[in-house]
C-alpha positions as CSV (number, residue, x, y, z in Angstrom):
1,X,-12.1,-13.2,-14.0
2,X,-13.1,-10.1,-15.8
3,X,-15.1,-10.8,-19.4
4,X,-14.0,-9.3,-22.6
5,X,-16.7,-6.3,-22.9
6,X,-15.3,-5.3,-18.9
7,X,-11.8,-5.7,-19.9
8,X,-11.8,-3.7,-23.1
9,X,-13.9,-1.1,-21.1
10,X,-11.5,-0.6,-18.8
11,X,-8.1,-0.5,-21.1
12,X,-10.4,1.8,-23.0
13,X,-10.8,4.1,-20.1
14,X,-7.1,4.1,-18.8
15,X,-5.1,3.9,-21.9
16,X,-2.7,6.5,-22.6
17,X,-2.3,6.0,-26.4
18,X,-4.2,4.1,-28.5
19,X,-3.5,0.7,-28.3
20,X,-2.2,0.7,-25.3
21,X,-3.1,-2.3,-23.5
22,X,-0.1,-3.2,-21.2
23,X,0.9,-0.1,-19.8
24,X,1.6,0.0,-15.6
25,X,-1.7,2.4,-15.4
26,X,-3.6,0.1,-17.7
27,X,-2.6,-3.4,-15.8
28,X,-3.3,-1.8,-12.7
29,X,-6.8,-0.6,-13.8
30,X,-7.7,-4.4,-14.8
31,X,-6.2,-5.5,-11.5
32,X,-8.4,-3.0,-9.5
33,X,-11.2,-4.3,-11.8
34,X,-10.2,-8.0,-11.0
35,X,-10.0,-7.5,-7.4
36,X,-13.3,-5.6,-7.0
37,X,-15.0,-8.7,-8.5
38,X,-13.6,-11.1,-6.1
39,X,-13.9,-9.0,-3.4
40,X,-17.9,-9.0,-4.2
41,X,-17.5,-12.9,-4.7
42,X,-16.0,-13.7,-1.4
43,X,-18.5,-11.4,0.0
44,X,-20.9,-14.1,-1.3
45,X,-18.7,-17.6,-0.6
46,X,-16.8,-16.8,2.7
47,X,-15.2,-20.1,2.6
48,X,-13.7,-19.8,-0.2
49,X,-10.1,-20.0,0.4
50,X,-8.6,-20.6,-3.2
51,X,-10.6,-17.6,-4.3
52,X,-9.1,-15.7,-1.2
53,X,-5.6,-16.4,-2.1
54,X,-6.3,-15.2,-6.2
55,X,-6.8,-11.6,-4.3
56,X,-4.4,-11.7,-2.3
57,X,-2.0,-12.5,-5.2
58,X,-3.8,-9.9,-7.3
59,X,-3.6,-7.3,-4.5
60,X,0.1,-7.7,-4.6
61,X,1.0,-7.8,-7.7
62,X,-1.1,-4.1,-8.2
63,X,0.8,-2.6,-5.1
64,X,4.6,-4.1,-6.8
65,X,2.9,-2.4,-10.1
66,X,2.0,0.6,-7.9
67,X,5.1,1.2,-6.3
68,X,6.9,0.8,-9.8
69,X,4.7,3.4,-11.2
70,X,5.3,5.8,-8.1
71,X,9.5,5.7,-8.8
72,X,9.0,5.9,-12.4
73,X,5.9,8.8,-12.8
74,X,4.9,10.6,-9.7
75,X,2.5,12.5,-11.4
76,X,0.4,9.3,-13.6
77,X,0.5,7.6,-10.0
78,X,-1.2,9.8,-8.1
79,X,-3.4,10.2,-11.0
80,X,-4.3,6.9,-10.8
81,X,-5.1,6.5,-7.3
82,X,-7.2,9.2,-7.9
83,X,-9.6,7.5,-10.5
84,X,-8.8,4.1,-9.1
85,X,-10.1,5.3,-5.7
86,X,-7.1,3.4,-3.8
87,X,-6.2,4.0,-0.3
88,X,-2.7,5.1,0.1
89,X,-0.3,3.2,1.3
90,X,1.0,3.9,5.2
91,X,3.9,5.2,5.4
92,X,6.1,2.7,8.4
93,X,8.7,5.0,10.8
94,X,11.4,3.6,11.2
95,X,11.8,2.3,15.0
96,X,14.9,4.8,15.7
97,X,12.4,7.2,15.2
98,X,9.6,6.3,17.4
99,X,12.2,5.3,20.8
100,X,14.8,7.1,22.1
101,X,17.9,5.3,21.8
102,X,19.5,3.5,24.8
103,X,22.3,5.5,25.2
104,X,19.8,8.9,25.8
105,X,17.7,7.0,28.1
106,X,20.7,5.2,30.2
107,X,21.7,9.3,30.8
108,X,18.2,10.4,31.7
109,X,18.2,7.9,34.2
110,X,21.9,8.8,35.2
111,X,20.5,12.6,35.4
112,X,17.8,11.5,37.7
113,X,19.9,9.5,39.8
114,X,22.2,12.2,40.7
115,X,19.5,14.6,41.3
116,X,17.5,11.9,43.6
117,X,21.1,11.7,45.2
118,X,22.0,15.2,45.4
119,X,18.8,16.0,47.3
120,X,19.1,12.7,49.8
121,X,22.6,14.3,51.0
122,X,21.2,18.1,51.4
């Protein structure tokens, strides 16, 4: 849990007007800061499996606050992945696009076939 001098810092540094404290840039900022610390703390207590699941939750709710951000202002999101140092997201094909569909490869093999028959009979 961030203390009071971190957390003021950091609305501080990301507000947009002043006081701003709940804007999506701003709650992302102190959920970045958040996780940062308990990343560092589960570097030091491993087993430490409530703690675990508090990032995980954090982690979440920044990337729902993320992709919020990213349909509402392009340009403050990429800003703030900028600043924030965050990896971008991957972006997932869709499976259509990674196989060829059935149908193509049921006449590849059709095309083959004919071929492998054509020259049997010659």
């Amino acid at each position: 849990m961030l203390d009071t001098k971190k957390k003021q810092q950091v609305i501080k540094k990301y507000q947009i007007h002043e006081g701003d404290t709940g804007s999506s840039e701003v709650q992302i900022a102190i959920l970045s800061a958040e996780i940062d610390e308990l990343i560092e703390h589960l570097k030091q207590h491993p087993k430490d499996h409530s703690s675990r699941r508090g990032l995980l939750r954090k982690v979440s709710s920044r990337r729902r606050l993320m992709r919020y951000l990213k349909k509402e202002n392009p340009k403050s999101y990429e800003e703030i992945f900028k600043r924030l140092k965050i990896k971008q997201p991957r972006v997932i094909e869709p499976e259509e696009n990674k196989r060829p569909a059935a149908e193509e490869v049921i006449e590849e093999d059709i095309e083959l076939i004919d071929k492998q028959h054509d020259s049997v009979f010659e």
